[in-house]
ZADO-1210 file (C-alpha; in nm, 4 decimals, padded with zeros to 6 digits):
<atoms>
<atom x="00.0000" y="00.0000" z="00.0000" code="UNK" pos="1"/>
<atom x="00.0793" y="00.3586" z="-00.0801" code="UNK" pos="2"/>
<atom x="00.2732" y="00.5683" z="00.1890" code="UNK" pos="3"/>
<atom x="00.0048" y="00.8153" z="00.1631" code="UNK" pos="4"/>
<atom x="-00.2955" y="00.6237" z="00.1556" code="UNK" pos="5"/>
<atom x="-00.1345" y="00.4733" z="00.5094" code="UNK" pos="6"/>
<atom x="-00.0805" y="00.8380" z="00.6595" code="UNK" pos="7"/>
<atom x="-00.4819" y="00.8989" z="00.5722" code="UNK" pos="8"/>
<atom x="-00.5606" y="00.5624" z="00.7083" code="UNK" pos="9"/>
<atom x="-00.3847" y="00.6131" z="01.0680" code="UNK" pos="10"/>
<atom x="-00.4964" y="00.9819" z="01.0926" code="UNK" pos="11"/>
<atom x="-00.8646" y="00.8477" z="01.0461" code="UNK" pos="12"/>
<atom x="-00.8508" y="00.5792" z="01.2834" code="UNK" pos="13"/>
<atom x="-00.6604" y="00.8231" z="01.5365" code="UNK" pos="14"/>
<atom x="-00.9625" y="01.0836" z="01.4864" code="UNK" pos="15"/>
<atom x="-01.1650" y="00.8030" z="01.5615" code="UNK" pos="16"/>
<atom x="-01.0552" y="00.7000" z="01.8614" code="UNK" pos="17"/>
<atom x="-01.0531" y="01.0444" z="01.9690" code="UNK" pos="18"/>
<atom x="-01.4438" y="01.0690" z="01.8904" code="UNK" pos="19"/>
<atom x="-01.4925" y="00.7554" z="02.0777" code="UNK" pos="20"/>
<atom x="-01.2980" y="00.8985" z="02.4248" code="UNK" pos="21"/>
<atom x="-01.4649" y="01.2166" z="02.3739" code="UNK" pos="22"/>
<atom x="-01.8453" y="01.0113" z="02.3782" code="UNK" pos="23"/>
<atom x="-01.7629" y="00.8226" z="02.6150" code="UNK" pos="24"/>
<atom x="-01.6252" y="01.0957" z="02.8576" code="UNK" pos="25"/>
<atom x="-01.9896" y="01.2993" z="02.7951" code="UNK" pos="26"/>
<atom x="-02.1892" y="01.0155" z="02.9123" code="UNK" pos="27"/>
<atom x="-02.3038" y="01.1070" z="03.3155" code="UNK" pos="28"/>
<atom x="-02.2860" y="00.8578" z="03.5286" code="UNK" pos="29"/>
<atom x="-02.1844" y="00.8127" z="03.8468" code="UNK" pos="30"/>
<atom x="-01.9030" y="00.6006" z="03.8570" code="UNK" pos="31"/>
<atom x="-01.6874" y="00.8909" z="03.6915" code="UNK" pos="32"/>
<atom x="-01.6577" y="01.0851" z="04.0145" code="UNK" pos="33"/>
<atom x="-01.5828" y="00.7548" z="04.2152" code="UNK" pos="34"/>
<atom x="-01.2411" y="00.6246" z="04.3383" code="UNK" pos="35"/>
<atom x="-01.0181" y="00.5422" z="04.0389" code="UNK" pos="36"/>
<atom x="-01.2679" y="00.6783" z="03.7795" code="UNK" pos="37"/>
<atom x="-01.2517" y="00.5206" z="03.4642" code="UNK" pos="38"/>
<atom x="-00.9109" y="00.3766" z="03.5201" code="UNK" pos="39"/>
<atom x="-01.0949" y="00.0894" z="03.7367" code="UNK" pos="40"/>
<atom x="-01.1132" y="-00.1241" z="03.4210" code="UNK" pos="41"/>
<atom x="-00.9416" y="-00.2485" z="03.1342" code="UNK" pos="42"/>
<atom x="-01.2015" y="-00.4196" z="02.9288" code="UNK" pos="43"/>
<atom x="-01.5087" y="-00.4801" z="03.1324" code="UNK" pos="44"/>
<atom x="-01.8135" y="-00.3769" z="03.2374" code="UNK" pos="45"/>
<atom x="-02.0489" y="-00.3760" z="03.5243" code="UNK" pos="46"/>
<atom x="-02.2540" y="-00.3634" z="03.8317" code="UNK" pos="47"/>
<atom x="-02.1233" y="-00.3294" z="04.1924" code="UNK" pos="48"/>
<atom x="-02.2910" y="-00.2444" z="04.4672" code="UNK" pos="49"/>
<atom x="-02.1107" y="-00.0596" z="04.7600" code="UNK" pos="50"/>
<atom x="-02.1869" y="-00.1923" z="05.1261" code="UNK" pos="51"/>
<atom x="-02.2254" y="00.1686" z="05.2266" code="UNK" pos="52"/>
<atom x="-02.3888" y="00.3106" z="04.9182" code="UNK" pos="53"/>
<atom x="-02.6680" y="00.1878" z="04.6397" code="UNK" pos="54"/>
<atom x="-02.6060" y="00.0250" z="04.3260" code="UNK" pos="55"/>
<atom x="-02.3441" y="00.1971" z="04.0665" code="UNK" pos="56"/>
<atom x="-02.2649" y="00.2104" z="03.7043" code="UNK" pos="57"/>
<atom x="-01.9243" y="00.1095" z="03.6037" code="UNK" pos="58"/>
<atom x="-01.8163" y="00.2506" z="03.3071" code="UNK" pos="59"/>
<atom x="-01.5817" y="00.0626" z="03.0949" code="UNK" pos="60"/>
<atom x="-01.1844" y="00.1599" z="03.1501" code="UNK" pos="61"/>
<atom x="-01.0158" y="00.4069" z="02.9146" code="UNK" pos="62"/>
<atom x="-00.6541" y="00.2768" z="02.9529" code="UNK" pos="63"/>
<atom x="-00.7178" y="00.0239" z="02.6216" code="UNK" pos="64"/>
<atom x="-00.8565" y="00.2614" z="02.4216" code="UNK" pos="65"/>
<atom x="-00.5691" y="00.5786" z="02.5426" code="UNK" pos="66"/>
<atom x="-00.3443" y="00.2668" z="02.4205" code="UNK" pos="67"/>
<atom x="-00.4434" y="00.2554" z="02.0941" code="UNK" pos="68"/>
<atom x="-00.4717" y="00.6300" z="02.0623" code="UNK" pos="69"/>
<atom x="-00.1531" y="00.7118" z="02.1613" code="UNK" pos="70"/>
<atom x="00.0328" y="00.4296" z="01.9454" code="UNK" pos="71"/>
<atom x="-00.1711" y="00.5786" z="01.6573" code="UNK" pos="72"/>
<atom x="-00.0467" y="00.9017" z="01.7565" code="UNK" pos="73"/>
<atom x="00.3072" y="00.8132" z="01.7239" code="UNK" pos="74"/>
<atom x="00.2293" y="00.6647" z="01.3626" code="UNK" pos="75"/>
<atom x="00.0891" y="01.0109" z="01.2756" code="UNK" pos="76"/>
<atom x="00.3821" y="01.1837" z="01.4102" code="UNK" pos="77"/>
<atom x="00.5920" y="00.9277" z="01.2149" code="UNK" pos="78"/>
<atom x="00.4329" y="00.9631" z="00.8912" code="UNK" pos="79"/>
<atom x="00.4352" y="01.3300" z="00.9398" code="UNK" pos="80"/>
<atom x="00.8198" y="01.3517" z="01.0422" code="UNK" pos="81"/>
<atom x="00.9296" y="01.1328" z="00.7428" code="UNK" pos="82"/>
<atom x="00.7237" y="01.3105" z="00.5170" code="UNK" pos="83"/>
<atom x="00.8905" y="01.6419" z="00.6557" code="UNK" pos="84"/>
<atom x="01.2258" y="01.4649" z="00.6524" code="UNK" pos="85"/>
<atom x="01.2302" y="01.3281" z="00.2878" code="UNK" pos="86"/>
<atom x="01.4848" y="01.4436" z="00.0862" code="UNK" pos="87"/>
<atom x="01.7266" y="01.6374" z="00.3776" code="UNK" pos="88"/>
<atom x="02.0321" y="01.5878" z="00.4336" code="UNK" pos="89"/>
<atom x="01.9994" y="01.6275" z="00.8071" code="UNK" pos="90"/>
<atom x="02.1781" y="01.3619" z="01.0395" code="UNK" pos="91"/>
<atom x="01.9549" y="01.4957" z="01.3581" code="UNK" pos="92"/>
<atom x="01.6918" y="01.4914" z="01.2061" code="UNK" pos="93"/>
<atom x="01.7436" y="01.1168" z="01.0885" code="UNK" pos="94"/>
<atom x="01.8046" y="01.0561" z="01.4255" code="UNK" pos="95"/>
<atom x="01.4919" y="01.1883" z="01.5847" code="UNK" pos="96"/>
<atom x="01.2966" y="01.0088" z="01.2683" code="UNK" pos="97"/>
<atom x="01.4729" y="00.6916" z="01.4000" code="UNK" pos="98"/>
<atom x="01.3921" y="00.7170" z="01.7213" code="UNK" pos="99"/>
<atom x="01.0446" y="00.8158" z="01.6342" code="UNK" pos="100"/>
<atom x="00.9933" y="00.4400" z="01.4685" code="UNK" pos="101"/>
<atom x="01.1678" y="00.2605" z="01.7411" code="UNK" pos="102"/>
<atom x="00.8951" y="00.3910" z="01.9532" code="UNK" pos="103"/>
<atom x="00.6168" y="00.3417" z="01.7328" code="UNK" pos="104"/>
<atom x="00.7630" y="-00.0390" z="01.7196" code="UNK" pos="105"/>
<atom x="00.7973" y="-00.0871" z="02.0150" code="UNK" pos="106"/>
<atom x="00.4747" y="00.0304" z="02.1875" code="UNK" pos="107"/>
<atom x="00.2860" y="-00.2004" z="01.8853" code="UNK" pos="108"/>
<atom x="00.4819" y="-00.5055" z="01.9827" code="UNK" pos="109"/>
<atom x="00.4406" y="-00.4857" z="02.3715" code="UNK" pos="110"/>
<atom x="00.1434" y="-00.2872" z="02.4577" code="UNK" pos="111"/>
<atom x="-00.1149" y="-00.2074" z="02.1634" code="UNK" pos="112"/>
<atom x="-00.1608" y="-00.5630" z="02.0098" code="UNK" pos="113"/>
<atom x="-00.1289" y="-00.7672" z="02.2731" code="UNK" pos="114"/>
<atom x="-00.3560" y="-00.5867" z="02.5179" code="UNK" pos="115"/>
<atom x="-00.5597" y="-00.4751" z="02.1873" code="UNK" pos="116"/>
<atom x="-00.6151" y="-00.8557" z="02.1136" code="UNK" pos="117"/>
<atom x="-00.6550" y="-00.9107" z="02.4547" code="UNK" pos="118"/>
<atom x="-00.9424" y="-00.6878" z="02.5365" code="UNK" pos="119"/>
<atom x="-01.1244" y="-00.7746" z="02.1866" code="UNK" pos="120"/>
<atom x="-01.0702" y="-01.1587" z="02.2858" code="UNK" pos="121"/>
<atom x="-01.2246" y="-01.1523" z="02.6774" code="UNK" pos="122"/>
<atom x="-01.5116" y="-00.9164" z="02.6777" code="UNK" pos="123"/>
<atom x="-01.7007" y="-01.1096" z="02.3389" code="UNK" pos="124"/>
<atom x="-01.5724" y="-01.4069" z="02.4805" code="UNK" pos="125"/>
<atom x="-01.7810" y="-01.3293" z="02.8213" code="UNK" pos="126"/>
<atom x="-02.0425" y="-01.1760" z="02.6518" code="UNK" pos="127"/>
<atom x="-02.1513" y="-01.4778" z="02.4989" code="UNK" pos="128"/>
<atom x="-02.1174" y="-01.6515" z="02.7469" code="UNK" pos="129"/>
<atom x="-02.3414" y="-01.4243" z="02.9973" code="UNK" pos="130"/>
<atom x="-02.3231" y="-01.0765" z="02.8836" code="UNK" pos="131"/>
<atom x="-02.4604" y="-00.9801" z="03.2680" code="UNK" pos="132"/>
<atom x="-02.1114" y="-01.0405" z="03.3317" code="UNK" pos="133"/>
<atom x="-01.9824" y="-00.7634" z="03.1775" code="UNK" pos="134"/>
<atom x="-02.2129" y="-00.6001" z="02.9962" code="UNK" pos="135"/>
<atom x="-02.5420" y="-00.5544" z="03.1712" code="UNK" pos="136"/>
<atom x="-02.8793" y="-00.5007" z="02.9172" code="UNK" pos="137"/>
<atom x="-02.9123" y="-00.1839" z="03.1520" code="UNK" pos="138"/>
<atom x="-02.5919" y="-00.0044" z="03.0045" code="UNK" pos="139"/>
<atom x="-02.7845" y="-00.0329" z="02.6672" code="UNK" pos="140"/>
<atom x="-02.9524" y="00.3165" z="02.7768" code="UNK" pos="141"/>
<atom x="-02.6832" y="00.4859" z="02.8385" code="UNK" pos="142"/>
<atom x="-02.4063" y="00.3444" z="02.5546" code="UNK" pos="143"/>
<atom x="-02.5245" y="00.3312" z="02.2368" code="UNK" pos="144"/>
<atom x="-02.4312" y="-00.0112" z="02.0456" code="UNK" pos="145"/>
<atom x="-02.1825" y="00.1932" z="01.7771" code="UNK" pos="146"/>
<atom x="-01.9622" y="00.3083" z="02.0530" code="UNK" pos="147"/>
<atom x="-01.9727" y="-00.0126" z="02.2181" code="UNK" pos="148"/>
<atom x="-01.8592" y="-00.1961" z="01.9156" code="UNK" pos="149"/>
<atom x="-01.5964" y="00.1310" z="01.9042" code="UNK" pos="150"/>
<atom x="-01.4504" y="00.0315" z="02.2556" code="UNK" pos="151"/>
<atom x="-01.4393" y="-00.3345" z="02.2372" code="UNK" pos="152"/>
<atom x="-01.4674" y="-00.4732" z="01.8163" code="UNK" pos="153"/>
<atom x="-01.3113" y="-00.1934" z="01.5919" code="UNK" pos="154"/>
<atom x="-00.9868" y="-00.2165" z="01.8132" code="UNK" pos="155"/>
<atom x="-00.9012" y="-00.5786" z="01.6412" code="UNK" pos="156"/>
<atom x="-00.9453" y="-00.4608" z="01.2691" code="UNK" pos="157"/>
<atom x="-00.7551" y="-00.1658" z="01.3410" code="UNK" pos="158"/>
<atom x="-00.4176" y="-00.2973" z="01.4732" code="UNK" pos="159"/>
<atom x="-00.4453" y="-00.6363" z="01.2404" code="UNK" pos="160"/>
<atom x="-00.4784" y="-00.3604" z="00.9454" code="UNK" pos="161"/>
<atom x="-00.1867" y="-00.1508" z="01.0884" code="UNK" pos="162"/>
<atom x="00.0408" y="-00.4642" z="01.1261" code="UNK" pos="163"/>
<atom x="-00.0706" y="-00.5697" z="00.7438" code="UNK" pos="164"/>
<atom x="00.0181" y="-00.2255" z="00.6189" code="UNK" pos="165"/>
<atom x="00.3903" y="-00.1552" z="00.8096" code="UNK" pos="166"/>
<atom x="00.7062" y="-00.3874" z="00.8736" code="UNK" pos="167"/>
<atom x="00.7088" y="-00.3158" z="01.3104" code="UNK" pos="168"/>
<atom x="01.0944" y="-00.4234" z="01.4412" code="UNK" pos="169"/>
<atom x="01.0037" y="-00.6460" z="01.7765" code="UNK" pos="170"/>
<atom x="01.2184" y="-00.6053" z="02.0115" code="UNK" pos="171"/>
<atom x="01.4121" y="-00.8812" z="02.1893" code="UNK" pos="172"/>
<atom x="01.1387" y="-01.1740" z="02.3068" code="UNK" pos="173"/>
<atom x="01.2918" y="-01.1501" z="02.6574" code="UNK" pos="174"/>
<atom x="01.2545" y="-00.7974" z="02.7028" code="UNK" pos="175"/>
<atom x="00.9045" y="-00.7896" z="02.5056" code="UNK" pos="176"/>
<atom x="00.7479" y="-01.0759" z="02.7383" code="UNK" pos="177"/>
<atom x="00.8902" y="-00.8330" z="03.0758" code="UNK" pos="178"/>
<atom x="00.7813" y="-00.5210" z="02.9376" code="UNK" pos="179"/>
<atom x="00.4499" y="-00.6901" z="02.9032" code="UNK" pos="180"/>
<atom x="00.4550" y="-00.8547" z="03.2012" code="UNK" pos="181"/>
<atom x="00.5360" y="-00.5446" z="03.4044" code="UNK" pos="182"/>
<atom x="00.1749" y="-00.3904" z="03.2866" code="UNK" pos="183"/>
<atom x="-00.0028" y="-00.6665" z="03.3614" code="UNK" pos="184"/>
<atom x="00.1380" y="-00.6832" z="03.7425" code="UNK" pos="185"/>
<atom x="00.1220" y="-00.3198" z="03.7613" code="UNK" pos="186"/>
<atom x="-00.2640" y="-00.3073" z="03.6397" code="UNK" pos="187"/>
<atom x="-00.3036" y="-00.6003" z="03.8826" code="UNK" pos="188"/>
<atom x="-00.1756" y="-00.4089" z="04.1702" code="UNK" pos="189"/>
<atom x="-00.4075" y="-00.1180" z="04.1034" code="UNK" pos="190"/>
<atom x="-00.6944" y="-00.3310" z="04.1019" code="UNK" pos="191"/>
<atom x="-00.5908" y="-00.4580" z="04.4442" code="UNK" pos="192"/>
<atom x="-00.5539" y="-00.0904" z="04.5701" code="UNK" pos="193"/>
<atom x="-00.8652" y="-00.0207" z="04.4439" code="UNK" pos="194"/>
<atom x="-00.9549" y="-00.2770" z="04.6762" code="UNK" pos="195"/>
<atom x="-00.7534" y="-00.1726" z="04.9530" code="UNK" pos="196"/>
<atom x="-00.8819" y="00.1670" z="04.9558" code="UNK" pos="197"/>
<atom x="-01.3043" y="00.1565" z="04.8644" code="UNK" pos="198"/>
<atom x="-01.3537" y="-00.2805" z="04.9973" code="UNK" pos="199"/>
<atom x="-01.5142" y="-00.3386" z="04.6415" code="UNK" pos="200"/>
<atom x="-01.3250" y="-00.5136" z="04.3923" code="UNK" pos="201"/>
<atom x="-01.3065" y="-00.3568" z="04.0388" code="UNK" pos="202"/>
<atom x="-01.4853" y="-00.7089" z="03.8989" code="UNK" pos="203"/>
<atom x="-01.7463" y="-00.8335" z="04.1271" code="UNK" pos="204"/>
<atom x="-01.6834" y="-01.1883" z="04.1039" code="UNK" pos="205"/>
<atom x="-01.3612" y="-01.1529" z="04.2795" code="UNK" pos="206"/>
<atom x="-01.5619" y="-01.1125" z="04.5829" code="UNK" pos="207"/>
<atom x="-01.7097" y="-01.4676" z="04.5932" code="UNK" pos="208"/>
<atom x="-01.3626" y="-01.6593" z="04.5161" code="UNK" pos="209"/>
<atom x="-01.1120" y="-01.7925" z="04.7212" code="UNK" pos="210"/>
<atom x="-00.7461" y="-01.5802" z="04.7398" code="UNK" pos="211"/>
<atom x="-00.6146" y="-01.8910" z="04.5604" code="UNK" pos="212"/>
<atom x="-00.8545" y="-01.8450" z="04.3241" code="UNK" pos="213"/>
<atom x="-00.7367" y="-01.5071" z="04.2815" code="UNK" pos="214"/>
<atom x="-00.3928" y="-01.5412" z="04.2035" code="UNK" pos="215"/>
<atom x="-00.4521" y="-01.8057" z="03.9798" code="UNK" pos="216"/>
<atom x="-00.7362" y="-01.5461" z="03.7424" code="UNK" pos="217"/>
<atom x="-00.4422" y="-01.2934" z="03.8154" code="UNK" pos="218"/>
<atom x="-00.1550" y="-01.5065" z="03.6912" code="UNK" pos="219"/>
<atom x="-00.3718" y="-01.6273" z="03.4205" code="UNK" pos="220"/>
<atom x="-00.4305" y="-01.2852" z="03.2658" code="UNK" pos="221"/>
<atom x="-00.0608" y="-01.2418" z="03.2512" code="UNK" pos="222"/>
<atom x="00.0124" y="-01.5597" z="03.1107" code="UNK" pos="223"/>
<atom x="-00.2819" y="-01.4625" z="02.7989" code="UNK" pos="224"/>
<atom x="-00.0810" y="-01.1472" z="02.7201" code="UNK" pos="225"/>
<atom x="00.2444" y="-01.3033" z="02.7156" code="UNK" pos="226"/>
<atom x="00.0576" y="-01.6035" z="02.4895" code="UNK" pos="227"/>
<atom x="-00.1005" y="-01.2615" z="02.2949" code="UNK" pos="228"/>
<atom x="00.2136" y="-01.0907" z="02.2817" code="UNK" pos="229"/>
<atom x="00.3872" y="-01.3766" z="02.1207" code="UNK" pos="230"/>
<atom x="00.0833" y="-01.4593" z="01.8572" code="UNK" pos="231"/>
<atom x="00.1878" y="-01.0900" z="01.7492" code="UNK" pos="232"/>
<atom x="00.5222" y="-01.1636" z="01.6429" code="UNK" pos="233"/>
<atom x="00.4863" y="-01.4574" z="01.5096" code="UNK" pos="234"/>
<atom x="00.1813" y="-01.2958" z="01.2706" code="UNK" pos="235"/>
<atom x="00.4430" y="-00.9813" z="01.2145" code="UNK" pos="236"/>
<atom x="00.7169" y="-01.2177" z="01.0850" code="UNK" pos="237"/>
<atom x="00.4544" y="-01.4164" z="00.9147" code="UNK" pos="238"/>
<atom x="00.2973" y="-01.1172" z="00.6901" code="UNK" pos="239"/>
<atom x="00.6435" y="-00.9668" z="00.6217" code="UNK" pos="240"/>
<atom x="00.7914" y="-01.2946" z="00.5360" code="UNK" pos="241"/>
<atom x="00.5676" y="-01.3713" z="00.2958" code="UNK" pos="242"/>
<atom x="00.5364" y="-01.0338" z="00.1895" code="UNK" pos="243"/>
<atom x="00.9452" y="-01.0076" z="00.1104" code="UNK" pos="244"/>
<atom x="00.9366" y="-01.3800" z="-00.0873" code="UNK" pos="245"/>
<atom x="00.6215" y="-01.2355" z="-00.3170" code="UNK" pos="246"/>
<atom x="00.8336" y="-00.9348" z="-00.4056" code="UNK" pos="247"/>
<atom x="01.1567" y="-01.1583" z="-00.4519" code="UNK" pos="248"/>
<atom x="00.9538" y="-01.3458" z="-00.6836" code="UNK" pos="249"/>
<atom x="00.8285" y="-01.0654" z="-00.9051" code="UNK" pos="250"/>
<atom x="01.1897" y="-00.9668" z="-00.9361" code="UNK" pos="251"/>
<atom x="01.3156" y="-01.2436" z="-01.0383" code="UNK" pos="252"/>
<atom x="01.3772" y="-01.3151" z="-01.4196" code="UNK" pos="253"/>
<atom x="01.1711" y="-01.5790" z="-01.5891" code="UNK" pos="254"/>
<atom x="01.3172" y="-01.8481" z="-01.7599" code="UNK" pos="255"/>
<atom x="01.3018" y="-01.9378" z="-02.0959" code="UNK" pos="256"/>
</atoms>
């Protein structure tokens, strides 16, 4: 695909996002002014109730969808930067281009596919299964079903079209499976605060398991994203592979 049709097709998605935070930031309810705000969740949905206060509505977690908007970002700011670069002579400004792409790389590899997938992946998976789980029929008066499908389906299509349309550099597997295992422990730990601090936990079944049961859902969620982050690589070498043997083959001569 053209460079230019690319730069459109990241800038749209990025303005899309930014529609979708925006929407969801308007809608009033309550759980916006509670303890940890939107940043309880990372996928789900649902409906607590608080031993010292009446039901309230959970909004779904932002921190997937600032994810994808700020990896997005940095493709924009790429595209823009080697556009602005093409042609100079400029070492620093090769540099800062460089750098630029190691980022955008790096943050696709470890953060915005792997937790993109991941998000995508649980909440339909649960939703099928009992959508009361994490998507009560009640939120369907205050979300409409397009930015639903915004927050939790478009995010797939989006990042499997970004990794079919640019070559991303993965970094080393050891330092991609830490990096990726350092958010999941650190979102793990603010779930427990959240705990700590308000006595509800961010996903109401936690309260009717065992602590064993606990770490094993915790560990498990770590060991998906690692199992997600790898699925990306392999897929990134995949589509480039191929991609580099097709274009071998058109160049080379045909025999007589």
């Amino acid at each position: 695909m053209a460079l230019v049709p690319c730069q459109v097709l990241r800038a749209a998605i990025l303005l899309s996002y930014f529609s979708i935070l925006c929407t969801y930031k308007a809608i009033d309810m309550p759980a916006h002014q509670t303890y940890g705000g939107s940043w309880k969740f990372l996928t789900f949905i649902n409906l607590v109730s608080c031993p010292r206060s009446p039901p309230q509505l959970l909004p779904p977690v932002c921190v997937h969808l600032v994810i994808q908007a700020i990896f997005f970002g940095i493709c924009v700011l790429t595209d823009l930067s080697s556009l602005l670069t093409k042609g100079s002579d400029s070492q620093e400004q090769e540099r800062q281009l460089k750098k630029l792409i190691s980022l955008r790389d790096w943050m696709m590899a470890v953060l915005a596919f792997p937790v993109g997938v991941f998000v995508v992946t649980m909440f339909w998976s649960f939703y099928m299964y009992d959508r009361e789980m994490v998507y009560p029929k009640l939120l369907d008066n205050f979300i409409p079903a397009w930015l639903n499908h915004g927050m939790h389906t478009t995010v797939l299509p989006f990042i499997l079209i970004e990794m079919r349309t640019t070559h991303h550099q993965y970094p080393s597997r050891s330092c991609g499976l830490a990096t990726i295992c350092t958010f999941s422990v650190g979102y793990i730990l603010w779930v427990c605060w959240i705990h700590q601090v308000t006595g509800v936990w961010v996903y109401p079944f936690l309260d009717h398991i065992s602590p064993g049961a606990k770490a094993i859902f915790f560990a498990t969620i770590t060991i998906i994203l690692n199992i997600f982050y790898l699925l990306g690589e392999v897929l990134n070498n995949y589509i480039w592979d191929t991609q580099k043997c097709m274009e071998e083959g058109k160049e080379k001569p045909k025999m007589d």
